[in-house]
Phi, psi and omega in degrees: 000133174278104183250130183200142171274120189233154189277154189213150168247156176308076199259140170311349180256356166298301215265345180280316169310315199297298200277004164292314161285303152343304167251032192243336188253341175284336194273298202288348188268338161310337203290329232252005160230035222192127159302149178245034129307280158328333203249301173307310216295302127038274201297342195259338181247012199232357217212100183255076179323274166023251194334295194326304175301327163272347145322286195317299185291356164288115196296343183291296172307122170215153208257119167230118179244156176216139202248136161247148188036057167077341204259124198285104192228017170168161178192166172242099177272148156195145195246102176300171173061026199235135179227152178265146199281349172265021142322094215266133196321150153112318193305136159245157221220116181227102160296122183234158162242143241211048172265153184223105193296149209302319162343306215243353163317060183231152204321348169270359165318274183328297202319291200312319186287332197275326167335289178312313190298301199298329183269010172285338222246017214262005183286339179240155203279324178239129167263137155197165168215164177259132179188125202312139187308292231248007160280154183285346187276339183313329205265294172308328194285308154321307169304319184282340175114003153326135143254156176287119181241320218222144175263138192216171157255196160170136162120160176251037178256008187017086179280185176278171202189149176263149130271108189227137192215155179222124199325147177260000000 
């Protein structure tokens, strides 16, 4: 299997690989707490191409998606300038988000996304993210040198959740 991670802009074919995933990941990290009434109703009324594409088109913001066989399976987004309040003032601050769909979660998966992100990232002092106590990526992310500093909610049935970051 070919697997690779690429920087992607906001393009209607960026943003259809975004929300393929986007609702395929909201749904397996969501069922096993979540109606998949609430989780459909979620996906139809909350998951805006519009918005995305401008979110996107933001110089702050940039889009890295990875692909297995051509097939769109996992992205990252990260957003410069955005901080978390146990962040220390002065610090500069790049929030990322880190799915990978449960199929294809495997190491050379993670390895590829996680490459790409970190070397997009090398401009800020602090990483950090949000991420449900019960995702599977979570582990890899401890391992990559995330620490846990904070208990959260997060997602948009707002579950428990880690804040977690890391020094550059």
């Amino acid at each position: 299997m070919e697997i690779i991670s690429k920087f992607k802009v906001g393009s209607e074919e960026g943003i259809s690989d975004l929300i393929s995933i986007i609702d395929s990941s909201v749904y397996s990290l969501h069922k096993d707490f979540v109606s998949e009434e609430d989780i459909q109703k979620y996906i139809k009324n909350e998951i805006d191409p519009r918005k995305m594409i401008n979110d996107l088109n933001d110089l702050s913001n940039q889009l890295i998606m990875t692909y297995a066989d051509q097939k769109p399976v996992g992205y990252s987004i990260i957003k410069s300038g955005t901080t978390y309040p146990g962040i220390s003032d002065g610090k500069k601050a790049t929030e990322i988000s880190f799915i990978i769909l449960p199929e294809f979660n495997a190491p050379e998966t993670r390895q590829s996304l996680w490459k790409k992100c970190r070397s997009a990232v090398s401009f800020t002092d602090v990483l950090w993210i949000n991420m449900l106590v019960h995702d599977p990526l979570l582990e890899f992310l401890k391992e990559s040198g995330f620490t846990v500093v904070a208990d959260s909610k997060a997602g948009p049935f707002q579950l428990p959740s880690h804040v977690l970051t890391m020094e550059i």
